[in-house]
C-alpha positions as CSV (number, residue, x, y, z in Angstrom):
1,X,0.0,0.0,0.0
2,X,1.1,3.5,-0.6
3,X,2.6,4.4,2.8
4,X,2.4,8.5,2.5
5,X,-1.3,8.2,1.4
6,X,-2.0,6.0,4.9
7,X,0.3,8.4,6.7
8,X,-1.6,11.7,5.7
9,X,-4.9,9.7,6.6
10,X,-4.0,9.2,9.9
11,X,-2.7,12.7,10.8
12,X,-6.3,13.7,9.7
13,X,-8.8,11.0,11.4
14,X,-5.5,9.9,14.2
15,X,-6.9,6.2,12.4
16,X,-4.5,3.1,13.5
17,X,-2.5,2.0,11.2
18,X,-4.3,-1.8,11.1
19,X,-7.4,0.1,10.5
20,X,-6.2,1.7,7.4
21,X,-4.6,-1.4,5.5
22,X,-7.9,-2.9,6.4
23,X,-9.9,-0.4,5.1
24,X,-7.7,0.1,1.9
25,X,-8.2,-3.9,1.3
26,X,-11.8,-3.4,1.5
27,X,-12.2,-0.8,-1.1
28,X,-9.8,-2.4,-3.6
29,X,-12.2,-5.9,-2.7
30,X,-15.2,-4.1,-3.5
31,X,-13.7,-2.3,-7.0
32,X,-12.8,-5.9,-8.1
33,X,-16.2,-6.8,-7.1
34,X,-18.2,-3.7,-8.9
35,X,-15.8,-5.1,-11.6
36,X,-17.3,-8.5,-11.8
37,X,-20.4,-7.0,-11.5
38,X,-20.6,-5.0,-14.6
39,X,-18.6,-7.8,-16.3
40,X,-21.6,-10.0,-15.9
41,X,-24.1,-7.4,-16.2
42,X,-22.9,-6.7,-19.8
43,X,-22.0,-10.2,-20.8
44,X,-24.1,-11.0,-23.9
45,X,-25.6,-14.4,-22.5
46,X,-27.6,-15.1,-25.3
47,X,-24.6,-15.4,-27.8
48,X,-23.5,-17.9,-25.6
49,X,-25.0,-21.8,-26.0
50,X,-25.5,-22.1,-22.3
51,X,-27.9,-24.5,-20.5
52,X,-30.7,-23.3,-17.7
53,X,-28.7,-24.5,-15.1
54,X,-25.3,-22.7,-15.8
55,X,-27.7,-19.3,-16.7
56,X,-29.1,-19.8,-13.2
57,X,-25.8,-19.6,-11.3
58,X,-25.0,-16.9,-13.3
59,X,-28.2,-15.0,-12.3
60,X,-27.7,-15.9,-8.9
61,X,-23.5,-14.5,-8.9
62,X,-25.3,-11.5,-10.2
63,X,-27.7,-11.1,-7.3
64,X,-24.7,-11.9,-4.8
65,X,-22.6,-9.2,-6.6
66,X,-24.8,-6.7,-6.2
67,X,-25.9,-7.4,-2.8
68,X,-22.6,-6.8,-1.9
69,X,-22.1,-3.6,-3.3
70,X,-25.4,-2.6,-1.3
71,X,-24.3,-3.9,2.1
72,X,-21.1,-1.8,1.4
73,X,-22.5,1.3,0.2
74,X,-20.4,4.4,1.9
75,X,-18.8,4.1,-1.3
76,X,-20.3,6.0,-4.5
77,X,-20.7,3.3,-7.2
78,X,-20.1,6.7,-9.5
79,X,-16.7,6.9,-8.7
80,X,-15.6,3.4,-9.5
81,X,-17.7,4.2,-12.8
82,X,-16.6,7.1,-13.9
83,X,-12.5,5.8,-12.8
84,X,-13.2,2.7,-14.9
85,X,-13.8,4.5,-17.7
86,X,-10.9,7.2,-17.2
87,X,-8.6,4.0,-16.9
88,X,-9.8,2.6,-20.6
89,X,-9.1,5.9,-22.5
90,X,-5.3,6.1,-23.6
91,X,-3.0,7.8,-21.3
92,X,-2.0,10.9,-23.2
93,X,-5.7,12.1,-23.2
94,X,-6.5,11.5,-19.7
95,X,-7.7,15.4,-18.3
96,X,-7.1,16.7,-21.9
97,X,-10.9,17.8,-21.9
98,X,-10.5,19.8,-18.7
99,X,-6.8,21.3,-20.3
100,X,-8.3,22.4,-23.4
101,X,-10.9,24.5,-21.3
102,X,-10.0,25.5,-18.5
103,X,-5.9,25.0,-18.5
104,X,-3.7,22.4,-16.0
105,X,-4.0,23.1,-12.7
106,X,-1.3,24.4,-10.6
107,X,0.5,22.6,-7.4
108,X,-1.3,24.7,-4.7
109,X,-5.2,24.2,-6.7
110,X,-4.3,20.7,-7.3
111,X,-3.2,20.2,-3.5
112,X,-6.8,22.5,-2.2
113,X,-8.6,20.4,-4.5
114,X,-7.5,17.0,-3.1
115,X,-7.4,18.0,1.0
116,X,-10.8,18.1,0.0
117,X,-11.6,15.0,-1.1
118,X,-9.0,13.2,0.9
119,X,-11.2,9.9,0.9
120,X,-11.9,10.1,-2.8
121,X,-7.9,10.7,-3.2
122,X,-7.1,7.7,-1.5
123,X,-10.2,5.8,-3.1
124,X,-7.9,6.8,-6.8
125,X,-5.0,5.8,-5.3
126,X,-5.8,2.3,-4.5
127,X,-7.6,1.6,-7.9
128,X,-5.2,3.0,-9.8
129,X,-2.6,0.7,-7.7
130,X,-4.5,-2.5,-8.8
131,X,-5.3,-1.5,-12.0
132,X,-1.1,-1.0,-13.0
133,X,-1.2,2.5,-13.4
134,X,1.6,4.6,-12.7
135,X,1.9,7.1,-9.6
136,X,3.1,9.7,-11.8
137,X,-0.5,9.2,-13.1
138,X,-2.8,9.3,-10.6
139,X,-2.8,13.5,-9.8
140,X,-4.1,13.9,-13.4
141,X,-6.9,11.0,-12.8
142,X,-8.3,12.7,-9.6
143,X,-8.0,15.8,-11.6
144,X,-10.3,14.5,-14.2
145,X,-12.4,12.2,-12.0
146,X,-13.7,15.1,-9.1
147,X,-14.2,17.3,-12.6
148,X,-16.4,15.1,-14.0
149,X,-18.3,14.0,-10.0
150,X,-19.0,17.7,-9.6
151,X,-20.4,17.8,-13.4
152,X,-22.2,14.8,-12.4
153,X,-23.6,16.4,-9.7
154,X,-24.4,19.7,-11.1
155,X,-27.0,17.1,-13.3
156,X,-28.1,15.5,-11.2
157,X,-29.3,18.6,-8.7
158,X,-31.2,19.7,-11.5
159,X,-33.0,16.7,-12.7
160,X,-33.9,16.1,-9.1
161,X,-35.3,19.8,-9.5
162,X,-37.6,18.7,-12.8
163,X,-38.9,15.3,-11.0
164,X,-39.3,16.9,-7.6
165,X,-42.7,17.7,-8.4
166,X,-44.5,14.6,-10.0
167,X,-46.8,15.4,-13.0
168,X,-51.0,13.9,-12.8
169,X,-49.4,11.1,-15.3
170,X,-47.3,9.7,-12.7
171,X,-49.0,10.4,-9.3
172,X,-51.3,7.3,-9.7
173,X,-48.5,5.5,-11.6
174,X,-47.7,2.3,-10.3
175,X,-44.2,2.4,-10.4
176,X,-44.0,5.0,-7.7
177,X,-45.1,2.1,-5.4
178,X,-41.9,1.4,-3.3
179,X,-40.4,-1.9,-4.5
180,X,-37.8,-4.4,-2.5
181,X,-34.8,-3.1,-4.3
182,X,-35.3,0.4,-2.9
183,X,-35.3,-0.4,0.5
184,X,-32.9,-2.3,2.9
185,X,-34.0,-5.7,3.2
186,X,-33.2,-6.7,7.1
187,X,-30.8,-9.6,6.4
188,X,-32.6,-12.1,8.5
189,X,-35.2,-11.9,5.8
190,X,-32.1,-12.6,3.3
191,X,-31.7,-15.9,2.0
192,X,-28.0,-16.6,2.7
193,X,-27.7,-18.4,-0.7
194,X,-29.2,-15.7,-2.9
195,X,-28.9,-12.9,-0.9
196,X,-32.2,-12.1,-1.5
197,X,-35.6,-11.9,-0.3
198,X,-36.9,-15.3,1.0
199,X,-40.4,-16.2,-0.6
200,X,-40.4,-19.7,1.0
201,X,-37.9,-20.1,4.2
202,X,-37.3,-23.4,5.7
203,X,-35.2,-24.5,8.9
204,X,-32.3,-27.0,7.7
205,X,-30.8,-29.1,10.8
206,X,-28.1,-27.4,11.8
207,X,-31.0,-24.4,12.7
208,X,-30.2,-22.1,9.8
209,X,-32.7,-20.6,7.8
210,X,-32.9,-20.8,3.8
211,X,-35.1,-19.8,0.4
212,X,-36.6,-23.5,-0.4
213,X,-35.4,-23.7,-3.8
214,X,-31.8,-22.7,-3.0
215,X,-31.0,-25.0,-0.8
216,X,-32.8,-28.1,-2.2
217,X,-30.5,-27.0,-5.3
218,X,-27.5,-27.2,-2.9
219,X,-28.7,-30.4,-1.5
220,X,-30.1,-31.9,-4.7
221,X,-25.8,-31.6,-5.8
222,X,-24.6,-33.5,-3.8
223,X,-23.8,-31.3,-0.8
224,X,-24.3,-32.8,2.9
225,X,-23.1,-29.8,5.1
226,X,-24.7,-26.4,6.2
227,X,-23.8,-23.8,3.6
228,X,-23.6,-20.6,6.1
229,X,-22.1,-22.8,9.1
230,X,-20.3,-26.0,7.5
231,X,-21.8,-28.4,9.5
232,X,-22.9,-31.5,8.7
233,X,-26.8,-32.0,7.7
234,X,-28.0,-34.5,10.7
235,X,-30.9,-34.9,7.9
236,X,-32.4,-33.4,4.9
237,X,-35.8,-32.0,6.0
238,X,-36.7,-28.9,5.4
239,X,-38.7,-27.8,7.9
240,X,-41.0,-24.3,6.9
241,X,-39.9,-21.5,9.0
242,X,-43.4,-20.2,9.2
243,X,-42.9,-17.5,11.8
244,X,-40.5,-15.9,9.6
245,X,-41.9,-15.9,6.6
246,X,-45.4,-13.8,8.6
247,X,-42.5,-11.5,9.9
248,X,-41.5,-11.2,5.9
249,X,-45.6,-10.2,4.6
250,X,-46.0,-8.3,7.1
251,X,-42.8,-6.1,7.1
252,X,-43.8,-6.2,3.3
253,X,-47.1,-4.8,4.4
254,X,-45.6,-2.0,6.3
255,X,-43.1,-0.8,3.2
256,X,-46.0,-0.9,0.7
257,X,-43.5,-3.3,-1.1
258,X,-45.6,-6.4,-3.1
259,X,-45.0,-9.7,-1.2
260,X,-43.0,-12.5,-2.5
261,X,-44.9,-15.2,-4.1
262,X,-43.6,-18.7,-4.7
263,X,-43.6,-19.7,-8.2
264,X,-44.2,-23.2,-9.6
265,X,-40.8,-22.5,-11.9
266,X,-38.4,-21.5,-8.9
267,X,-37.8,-25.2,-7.6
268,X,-39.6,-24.1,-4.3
269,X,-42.5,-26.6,-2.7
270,X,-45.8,-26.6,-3.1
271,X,-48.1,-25.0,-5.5
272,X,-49.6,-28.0,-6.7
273,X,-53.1,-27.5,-6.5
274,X,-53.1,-28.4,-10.6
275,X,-49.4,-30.0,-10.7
276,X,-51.0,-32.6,-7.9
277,X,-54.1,-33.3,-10.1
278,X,-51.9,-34.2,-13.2
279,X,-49.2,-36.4,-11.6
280,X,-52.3,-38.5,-10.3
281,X,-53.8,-39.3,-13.5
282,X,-50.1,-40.0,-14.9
283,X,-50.0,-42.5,-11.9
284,X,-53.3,-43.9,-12.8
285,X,-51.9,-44.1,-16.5
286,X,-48.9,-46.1,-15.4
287,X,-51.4,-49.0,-14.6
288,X,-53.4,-48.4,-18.3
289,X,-55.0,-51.1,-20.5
290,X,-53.4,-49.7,-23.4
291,X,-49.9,-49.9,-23.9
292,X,-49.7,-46.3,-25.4
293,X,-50.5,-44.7,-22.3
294,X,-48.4,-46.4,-20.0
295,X,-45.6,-45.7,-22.0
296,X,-46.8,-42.2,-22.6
297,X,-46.9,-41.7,-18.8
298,X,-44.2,-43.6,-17.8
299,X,-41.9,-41.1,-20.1
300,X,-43.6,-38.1,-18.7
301,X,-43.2,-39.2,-15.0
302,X,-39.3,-39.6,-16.5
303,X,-39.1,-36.1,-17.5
304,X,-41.1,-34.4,-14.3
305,X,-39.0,-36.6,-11.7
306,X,-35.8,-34.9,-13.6
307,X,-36.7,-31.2,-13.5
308,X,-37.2,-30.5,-9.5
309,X,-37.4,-32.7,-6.3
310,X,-41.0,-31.5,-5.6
311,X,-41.6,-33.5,-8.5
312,X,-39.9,-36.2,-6.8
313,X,-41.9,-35.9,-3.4
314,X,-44.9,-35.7,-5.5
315,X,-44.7,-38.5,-7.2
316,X,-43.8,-40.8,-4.3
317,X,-46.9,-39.9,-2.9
318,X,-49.1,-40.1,-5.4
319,X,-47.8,-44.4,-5.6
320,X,-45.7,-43.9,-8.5
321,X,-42.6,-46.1,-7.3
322,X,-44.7,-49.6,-7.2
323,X,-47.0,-48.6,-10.2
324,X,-43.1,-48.0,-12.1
325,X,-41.6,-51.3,-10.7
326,X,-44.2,-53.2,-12.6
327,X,-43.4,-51.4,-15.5
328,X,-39.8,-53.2,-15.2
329,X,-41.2,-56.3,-16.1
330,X,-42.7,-54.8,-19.7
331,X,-42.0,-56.7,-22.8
332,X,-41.4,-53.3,-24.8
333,X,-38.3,-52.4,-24.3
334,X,-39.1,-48.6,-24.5
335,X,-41.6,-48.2,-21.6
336,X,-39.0,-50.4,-20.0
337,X,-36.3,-48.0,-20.2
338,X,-38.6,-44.8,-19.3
339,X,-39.6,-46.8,-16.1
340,X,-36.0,-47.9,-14.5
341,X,-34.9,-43.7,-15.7
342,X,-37.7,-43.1,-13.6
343,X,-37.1,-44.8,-11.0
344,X,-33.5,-43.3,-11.2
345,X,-34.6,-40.0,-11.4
346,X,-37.2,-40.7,-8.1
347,X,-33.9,-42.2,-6.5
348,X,-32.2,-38.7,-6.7
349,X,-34.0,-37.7,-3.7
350,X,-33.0,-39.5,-0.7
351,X,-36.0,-40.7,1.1
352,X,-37.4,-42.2,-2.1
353,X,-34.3,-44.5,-1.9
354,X,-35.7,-47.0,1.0
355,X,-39.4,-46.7,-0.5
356,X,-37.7,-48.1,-4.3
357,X,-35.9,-51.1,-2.8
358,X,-39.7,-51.9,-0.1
359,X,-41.4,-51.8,-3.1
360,X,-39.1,-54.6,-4.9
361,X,-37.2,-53.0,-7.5
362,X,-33.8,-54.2,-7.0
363,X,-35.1,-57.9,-8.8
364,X,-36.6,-56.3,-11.6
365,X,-33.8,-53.6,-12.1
366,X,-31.6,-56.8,-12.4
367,X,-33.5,-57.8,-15.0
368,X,-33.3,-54.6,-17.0
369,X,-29.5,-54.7,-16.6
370,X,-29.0,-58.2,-17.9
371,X,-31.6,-57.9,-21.1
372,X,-32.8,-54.8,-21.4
373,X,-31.7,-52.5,-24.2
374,X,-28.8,-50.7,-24.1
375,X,-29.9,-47.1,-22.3
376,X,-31.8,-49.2,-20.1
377,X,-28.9,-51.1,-19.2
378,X,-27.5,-47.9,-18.8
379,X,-29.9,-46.4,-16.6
380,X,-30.3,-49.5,-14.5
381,X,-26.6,-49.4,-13.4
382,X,-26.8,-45.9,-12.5
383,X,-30.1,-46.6,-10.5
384,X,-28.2,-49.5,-8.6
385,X,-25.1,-46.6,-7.7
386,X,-28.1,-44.2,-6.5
387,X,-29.6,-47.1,-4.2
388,X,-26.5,-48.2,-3.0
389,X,-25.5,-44.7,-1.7
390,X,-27.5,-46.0,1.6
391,X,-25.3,-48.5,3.2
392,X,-28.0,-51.0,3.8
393,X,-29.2,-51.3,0.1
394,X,-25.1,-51.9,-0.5
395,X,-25.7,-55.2,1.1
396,X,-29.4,-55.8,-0.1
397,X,-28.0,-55.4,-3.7
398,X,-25.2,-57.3,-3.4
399,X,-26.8,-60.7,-1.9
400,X,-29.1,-60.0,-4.7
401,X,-28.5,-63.2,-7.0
402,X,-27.1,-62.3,-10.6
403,X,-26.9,-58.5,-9.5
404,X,-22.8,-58.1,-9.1
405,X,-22.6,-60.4,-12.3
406,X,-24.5,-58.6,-14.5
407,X,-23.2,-55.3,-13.4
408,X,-19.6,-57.1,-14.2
409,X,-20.8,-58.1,-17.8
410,X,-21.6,-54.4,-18.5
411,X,-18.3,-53.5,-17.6
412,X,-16.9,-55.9,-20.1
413,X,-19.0,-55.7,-22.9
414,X,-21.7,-52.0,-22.7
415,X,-21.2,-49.3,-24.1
416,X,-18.5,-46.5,-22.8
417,X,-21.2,-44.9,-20.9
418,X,-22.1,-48.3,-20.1
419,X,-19.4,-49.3,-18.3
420,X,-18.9,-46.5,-16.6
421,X,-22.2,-46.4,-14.7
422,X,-21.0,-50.1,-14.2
423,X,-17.7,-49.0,-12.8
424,X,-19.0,-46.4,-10.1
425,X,-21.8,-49.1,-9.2
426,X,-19.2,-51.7,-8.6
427,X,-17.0,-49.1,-6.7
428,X,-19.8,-48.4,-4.7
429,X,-20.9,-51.6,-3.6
430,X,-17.7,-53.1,-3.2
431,X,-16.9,-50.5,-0.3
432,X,-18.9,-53.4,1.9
433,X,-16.0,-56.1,2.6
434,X,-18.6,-59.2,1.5
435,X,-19.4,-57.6,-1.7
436,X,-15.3,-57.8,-2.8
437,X,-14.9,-61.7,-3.0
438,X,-18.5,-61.7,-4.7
439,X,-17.3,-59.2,-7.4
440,X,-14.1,-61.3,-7.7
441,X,-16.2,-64.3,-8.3
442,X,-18.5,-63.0,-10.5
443,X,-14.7,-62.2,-12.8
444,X,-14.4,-58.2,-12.1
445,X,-10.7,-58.9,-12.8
446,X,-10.6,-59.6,-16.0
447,X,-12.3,-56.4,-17.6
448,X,-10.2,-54.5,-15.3
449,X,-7.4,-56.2,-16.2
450,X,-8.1,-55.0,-19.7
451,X,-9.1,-51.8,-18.6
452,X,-5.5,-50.9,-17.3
453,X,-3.9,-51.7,-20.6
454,X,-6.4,-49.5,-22.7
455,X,-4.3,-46.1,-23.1
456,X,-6.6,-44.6,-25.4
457,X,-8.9,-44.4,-22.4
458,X,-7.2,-43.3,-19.1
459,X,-10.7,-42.6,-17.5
460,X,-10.6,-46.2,-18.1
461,X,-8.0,-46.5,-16.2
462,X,-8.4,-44.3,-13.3
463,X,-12.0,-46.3,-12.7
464,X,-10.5,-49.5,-12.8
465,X,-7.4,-48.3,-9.9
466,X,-9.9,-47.1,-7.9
467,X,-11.9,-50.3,-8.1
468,X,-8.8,-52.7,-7.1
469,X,-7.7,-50.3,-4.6
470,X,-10.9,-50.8,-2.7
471,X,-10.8,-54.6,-3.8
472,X,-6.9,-55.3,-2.7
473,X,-7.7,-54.9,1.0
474,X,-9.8,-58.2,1.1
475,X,-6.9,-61.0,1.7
476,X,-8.7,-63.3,-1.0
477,X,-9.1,-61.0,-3.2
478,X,-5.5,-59.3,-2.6
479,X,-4.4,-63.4,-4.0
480,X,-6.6,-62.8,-6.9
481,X,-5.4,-60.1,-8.1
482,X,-1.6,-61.1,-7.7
483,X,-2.6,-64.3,-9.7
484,X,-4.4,-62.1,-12.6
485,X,-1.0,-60.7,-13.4
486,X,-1.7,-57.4,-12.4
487,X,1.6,-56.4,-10.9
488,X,3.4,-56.0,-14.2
489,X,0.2,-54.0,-16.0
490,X,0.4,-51.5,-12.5
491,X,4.7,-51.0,-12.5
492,X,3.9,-49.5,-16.1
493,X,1.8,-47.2,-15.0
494,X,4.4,-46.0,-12.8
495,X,6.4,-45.2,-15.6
496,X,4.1,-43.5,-18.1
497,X,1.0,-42.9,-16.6
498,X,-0.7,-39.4,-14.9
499,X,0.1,-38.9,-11.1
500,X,-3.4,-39.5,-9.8
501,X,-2.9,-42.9,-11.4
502,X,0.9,-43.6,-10.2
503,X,-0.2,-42.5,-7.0
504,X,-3.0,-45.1,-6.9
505,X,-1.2,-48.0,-8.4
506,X,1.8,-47.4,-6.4
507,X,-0.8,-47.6,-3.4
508,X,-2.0,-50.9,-4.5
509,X,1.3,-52.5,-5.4
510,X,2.4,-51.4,-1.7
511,X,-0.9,-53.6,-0.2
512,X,-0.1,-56.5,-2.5
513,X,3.8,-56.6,-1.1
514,X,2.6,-56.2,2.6
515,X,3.6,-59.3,4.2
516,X,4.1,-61.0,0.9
517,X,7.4,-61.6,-0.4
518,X,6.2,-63.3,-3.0
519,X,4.5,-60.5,-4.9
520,X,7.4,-58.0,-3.2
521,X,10.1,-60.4,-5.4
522,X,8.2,-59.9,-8.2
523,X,7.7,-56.4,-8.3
524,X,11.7,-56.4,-7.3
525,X,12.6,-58.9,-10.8
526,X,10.3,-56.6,-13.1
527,X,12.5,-53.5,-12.4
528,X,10.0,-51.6,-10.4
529,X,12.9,-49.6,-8.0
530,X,14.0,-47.0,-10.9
531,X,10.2,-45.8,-11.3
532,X,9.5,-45.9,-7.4
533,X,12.8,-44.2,-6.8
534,X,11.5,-41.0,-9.4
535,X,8.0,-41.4,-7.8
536,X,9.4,-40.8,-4.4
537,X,11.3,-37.9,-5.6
538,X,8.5,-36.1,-8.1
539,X,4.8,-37.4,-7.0
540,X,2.0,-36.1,-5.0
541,X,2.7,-36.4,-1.1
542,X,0.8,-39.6,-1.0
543,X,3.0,-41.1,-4.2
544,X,5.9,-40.3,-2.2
545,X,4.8,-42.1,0.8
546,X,3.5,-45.0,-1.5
547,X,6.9,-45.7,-2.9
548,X,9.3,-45.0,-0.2
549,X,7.3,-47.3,1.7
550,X,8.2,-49.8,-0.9
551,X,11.7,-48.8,-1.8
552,X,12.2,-49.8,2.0
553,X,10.4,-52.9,1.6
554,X,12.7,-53.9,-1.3
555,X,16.1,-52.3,0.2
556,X,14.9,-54.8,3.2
557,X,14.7,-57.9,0.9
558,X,17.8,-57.4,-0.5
559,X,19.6,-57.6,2.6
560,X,18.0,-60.6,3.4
């Protein structure tokens, strides 16, 4: 920071030093943020082939943005406005306007001019310093800048002169109604997502308070922890925070600003009087006479149970799950696949998990994935991953006959999207210690076997070391693997492969050497030290520790 600037500002305020570099940070943080702001404000969206989601966050950075400029409004947006654009315009014709009329302004006018706006100086001084500019430049920006303020100014008293006195048009005019944006929202009222006003506030666990469709978004992707506290959810209820959202209508009452309504396109639950009505004669349709109309509804109840979870709370209530499962056993192959991608879909949300395995999907969804068509086989493996995110259903699903085999033919033989919705299934499942030796069983190690030679596909391979890596710390299984002749396929990834996947196969070759000399020989007589030895020197942390562990291992062999 500019040490004579903070010097001068604490002979006139006596301000601690601390007090000014924080302050100085905070205005050069919010420039950067006005900055962003206007960047995104500006940005011609539509040019741009973006989906709904991605325009969303965008919208919602926007509103965040902005809020923040509000909260931290002792600064005039004006300045950082009118300093952006003296910063564009070449160097040589910054103050040339004010030159040409009125001359360049001696020492002693140029000193009285910025004792008076000593904030506004300093305000220059630290935008200019983050925006590259020269100090030798900065007296002729403030020169130009509190010229063109006071010009601003000089307008702006005398519009407020000509709109002072509102004409008969606009005295009945709607738009002189206060709205939201013109008055200081209390920030309990704030969602702490969006920033803005809540419409539809519910209590998470952890006690904090959020806009519905925020945080069912923030829950919906993935996320398991508070957003304003980081703690982790207990549960995913959202409980209505009904006392606040009175204390919102009616400190909406007393500003004369419109309410907030909840929308049925906003995500946020429930306006369903009609929405309720429909999704019941779908579910009725599922259970049709004619095959039309269950296929018909079966692929509309797949498209509503992806847009939002109310969809998915809705249609668990109105029976959809068992009406769906019976769908499984179809002999068209097409209302086949709409029903196990609706049953995925319905999985998404949590507590619809338990209610699809009760109802005796996991059977049927078996079926699909042996002999279904090839989506379907698709979907069904990424259904089984869903379910199997509850530790219970990993065991259900895996004592399930055929399930782990059929889930291990897809990983030979589907398609690339195929096998890797079989891949992050098999991961998934294998995490329970039983499920290991039955994917061993049912031949896992062959297609992943195959899967570490493929080169042209190292997402191939990074699926199949994180599979054996959870798969190596079963003792059978740890043999198996040894015996598939794995070892050589995993000391050449050392050698040429990306770190993430050195680092997992020097992880596994370290568990297949524990307390094996056998395999530790081998690994010795295939010339594994010279690639551990630059591992240990050049990997991640982990790598490192990987193959020093081993290095030792074989140094210790040796002597023996």
């Amino acid at each position: 920071m500019n040490q004579g600037n903070d010097a001068a500002i604490v002979g006139a305020g006596q301000v601690a030093p601390q007090d000014v570099i924080c302050n100085n940070v905070a205005i050069q943080f919010k420039f950067v943020t006005w900055q962003l702001q206007t960047v995104l404000a500006s940005l011609p969206q539509s040019r741009f082939q973006i989906s709904d989601e991605v325009q969303e966050e965008v919208d919602l950075v926007r509103a965040q943005l902005r809020r923040e400029m509000e909260k931290k409004g002792e600064i005039d947006v004006n300045i950082f406005s009118k300093m952006h654009d003296i910063l564009a315009l070449p160097v040589s014709t910054i103050g040339s306007q004010s030159e040409q009329s009125h001359g360049q302004p001696d020492t002693a006018q140029m000193e009285s001019l910025c004792n008076d706006h000593l904030e506004l100086q300093n305000i220059i001084t630290l935008v200019s310093e983050i925006s590259g500019v020269p100090k030798s430049d900065t007296k002729r920006i403030t020169s130009h800048l509190i010229e063109g303020l006071e010009n601003m100014r000089v307008t702006d008293s005398k519009r407020s002169v000509n709109v002072s006195q509102p004409s008969d048009e606009t005295k009945g005019s709607p738009q002189t109604h206060k709205k939201s944006d013109a008055v200081a929202i209390p920030e309990d009222f704030r969602c702490p997502i969006s920033l803005e006003l809540m419409r539809d506030p519910v209590i998470v666990s952890t006690g904090q308070t959020y806009e519905r469709a925020f945080i069912q978004r923030w829950i919906d992707c993935g996320n398991r922890t508070c957003p304003k506290t980081q703690q982790k959810l207990q549960n995913l209820t959202l409980t209505p925070n009904y006392v606040l959202r009175s204390l919102i209508l009616q400190w909406c009452e007393e500003k004369g600003i419109e309410p907030p309504t909840r929308s049925k396109n906003d995500g946020s639950y429930l306006e369903v009087g009609g929405e309720r009505v429909v999704i019941e004669t779908l579910v009725r349709n599922l259970s049709s006479s004619s095959l039309d109309e269950r296929k018909s509804a079966a692929a509309e109840i797949r498209s509503l149970a992806k847009k939002s979870t109310d969809n998915r709370i809705l249609l668990a209530e109105s029976g959809a799950i068992p009406a769906l499962v019976k769908l499984l056993s179809s002999k068209d192959l097409k209302t086949q696949e709409h029903a196990v991608t609706s049953l995925l879909n319905l999985s998404i949300y949590d507590q619809n998990k338990e209610l699809i395995v009760v109802a005796g999907a996991i059977v049927p969804i078996i079926q699909v994935l042996r002999k279904g068509g090839m989506e379907a086989r698709e979907n069904a493996a990424a259904a089984i991953f869903s379910l199997s995110l509850i530790d219970d259903n990993k065991i259900t699903i895996g004592s399930t006959p055929g399930a782990i085999e059929a889930l291990v033919e897809l990983l030979q033989s589907g398609s690339p999207r195929g096998r890797k919705d079989a891949a992050t299934a098999l991961f998934n499942l294998c995490i329970y210690q039983a499920n290991k030796v039955r994917a061993v069983r049912a031949g896992i190690l062959a297609p992943l076997i195959q899967m570490l030679q493929d080169s042209s596909r190292n997402g191939a391979i990074d699926e199949a070391l994180t599979i054996l890596s959870v798969l190596v710390s079963h003792h059978e299984c740890k043999t198996a693997i040894a015996k598939a002749h794995a070892i050589p396929f995993l000391i050449d990834l050392l050698r040429s492969s990306q770190a993430r996947n050195k680092e997992n196969a020097a992880a596994i070759l370290l568990a297949l050497c524990k307390k094996d000399a056998e395999n530790l020989a081998c690994i010795g007589r295939l010339g594994a030290q010279i690639p551990l030895t630059e591992l240990s020197k050049t990997g991640t942390d982990r790598a490192k520790r990987k193959a020093t562990s081993l290095l030792e291992h074989l140094s210790k062999l040796q002597v023996l």
